[in-house]
N, C-alpha and C positions, 0 to 999 in steps of 0.2 A: 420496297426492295424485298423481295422472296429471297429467304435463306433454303440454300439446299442442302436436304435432308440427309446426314453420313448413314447408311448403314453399318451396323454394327460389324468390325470385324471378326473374324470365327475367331482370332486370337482372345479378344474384348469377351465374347461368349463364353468360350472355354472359362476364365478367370473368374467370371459371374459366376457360373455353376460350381467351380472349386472351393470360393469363395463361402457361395450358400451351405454346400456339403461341409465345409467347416467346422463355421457357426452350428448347423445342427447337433453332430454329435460333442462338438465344445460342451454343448446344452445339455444332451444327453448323460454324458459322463462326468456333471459334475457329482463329485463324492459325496457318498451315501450320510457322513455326519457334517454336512452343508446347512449351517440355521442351528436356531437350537429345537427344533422336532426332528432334525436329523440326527443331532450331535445328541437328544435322549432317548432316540429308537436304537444308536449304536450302542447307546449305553446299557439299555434294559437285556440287549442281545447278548452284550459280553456278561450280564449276571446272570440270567435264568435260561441263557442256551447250555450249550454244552462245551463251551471253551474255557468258559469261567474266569476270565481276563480279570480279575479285580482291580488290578492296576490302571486300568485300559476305561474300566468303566467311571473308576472314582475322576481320573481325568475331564473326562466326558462331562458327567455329574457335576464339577466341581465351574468348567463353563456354564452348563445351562444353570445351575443358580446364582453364579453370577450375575446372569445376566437377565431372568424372571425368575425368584425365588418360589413364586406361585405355581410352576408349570406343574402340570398334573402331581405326581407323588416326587418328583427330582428331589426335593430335601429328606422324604422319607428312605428313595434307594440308596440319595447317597450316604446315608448315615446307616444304611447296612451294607454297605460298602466297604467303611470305616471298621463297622464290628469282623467281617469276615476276613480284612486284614491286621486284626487282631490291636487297631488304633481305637481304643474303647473310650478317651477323652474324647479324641473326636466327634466319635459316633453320638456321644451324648451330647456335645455339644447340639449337633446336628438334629438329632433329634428330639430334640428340647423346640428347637427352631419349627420342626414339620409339623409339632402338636400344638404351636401358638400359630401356625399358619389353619391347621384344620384340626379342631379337640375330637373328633370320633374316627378318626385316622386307628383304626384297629392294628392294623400292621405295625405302624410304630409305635402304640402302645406297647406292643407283645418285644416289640425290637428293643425298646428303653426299657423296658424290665430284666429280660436277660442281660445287656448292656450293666446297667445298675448292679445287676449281683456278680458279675464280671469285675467289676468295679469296686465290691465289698460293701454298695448299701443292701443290705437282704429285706430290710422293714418296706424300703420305699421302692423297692425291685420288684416284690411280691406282690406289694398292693396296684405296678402297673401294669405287670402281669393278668390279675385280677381283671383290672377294668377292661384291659385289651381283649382276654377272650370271652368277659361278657360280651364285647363288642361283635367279637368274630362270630359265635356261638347264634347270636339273633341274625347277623347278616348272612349265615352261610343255611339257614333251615330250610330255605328252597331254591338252591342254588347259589351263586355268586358271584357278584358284578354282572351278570346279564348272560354267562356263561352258560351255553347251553347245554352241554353233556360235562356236569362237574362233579367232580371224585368218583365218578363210577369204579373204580375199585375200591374206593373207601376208606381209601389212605390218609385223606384231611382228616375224614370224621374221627377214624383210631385213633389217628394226633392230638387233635384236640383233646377228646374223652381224657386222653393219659396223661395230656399237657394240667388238665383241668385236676384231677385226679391227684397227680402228683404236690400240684399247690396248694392245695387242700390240705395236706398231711404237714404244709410247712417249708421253715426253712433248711431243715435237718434233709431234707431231701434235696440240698441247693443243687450239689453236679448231674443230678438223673433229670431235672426241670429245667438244667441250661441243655441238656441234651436231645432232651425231650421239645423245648421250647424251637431249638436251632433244627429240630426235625421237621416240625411243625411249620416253619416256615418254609423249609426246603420241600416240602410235598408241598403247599399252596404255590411256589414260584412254578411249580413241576406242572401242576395243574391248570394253572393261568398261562403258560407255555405249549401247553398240547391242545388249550382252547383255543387258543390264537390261531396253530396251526389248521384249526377245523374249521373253525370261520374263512380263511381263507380260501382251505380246499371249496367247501359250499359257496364262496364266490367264485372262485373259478369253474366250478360245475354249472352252477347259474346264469354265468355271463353268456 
């Protein structure tokens, strides 16, 4: 027995193609912090763009290491995070955490030192201080993280020098080194933010 073949109604059609156009942009517009590489590229946005969401970000942060403590720096940002909201147990908590996840994490050394003298230890603030911009000092002499055009105005290397400078002379200098320290980080996030931007651009020029 031959079954005869329905063709498809125009109604049936119509519904398929509404259907399909759906599902796409469903797909399309699923939200930007979706996963946790979405939920810590929102995060890193709200610290080192220009909205400066701290609340927004610790959030963020506070998922993706729940959920991979290892994801790239997640323990390190969010424990300046912590510092920038002025939650300094935290921070150290936290970053106590990102330097037993990775010991040459410069950033959160220089982070737990300020942290630390924030906190009223100066001896053990100083000395992580120390080790973090020996840290930063070797990694940043020809360039930084893979950053092609970095500090061209020269804003890290000033930081540093005065950050360096400054610790040098001690603890008697504690408010000018947390200031100095909290700068120092603030032109590397500034830096690492306008690199991103130009690697972009040069993909999109590229493409």
């Amino acid at each position: 027995m031959i079954c005869a073949q329905r063709s498809p109604r125009s109604g049936d059609v119509h519904f398929l193609l509404f259907a399909v156009i759906v599902a796409f942009f469903l797909g399309c517009a699923r939200p930007t912090g979706f996963g946790i590489g979405g939920q810590y590229n929102v995060a890193r946005l709200e610290f080192v763009g220009r909205s400066g969401n701290f609340d927004k970000a610790i959030v963020d942060l506070e998922y993706v290491v729940s959920r991979d403590p290892f994801y790239k720096d997640s323990l390190t940002l969010l424990g300046r995070a912590y510092y920038r909201r002025g939650r300094y147990k935290d921070a150290f908590q936290v970053l106590q955490r990102a330097l037993a996840v990775k010991s040459q994490d410069e950033i959160a050394w220089v982070a737990l030192g300020l942290t630390q003298l924030r906190l009223g230890d100066d001896r053990k603030g100083m000395e992580s201080l120390k080790g973090g911009l020996t840290l930063l000092s070797k990694l940043s002499e020809n360039g930084y993280k893979g950053i092609e055009f970095w500090d061209r105005n020269g804003l890290v290397r000033n930081s540093l020098r005065k950050t360096v400078f400054l610790v040098a002379k001690g603890p008697d200098e504690k408010q000018n080194i947390i200031q100095s320290g909290e700068l120092l980080l603030a032109n590397i996030d500034r830096e690492q933010w306008q690199g991103t931007l130009d690697q972009d651009q040069d993909r999109r020029i590229n493409y």
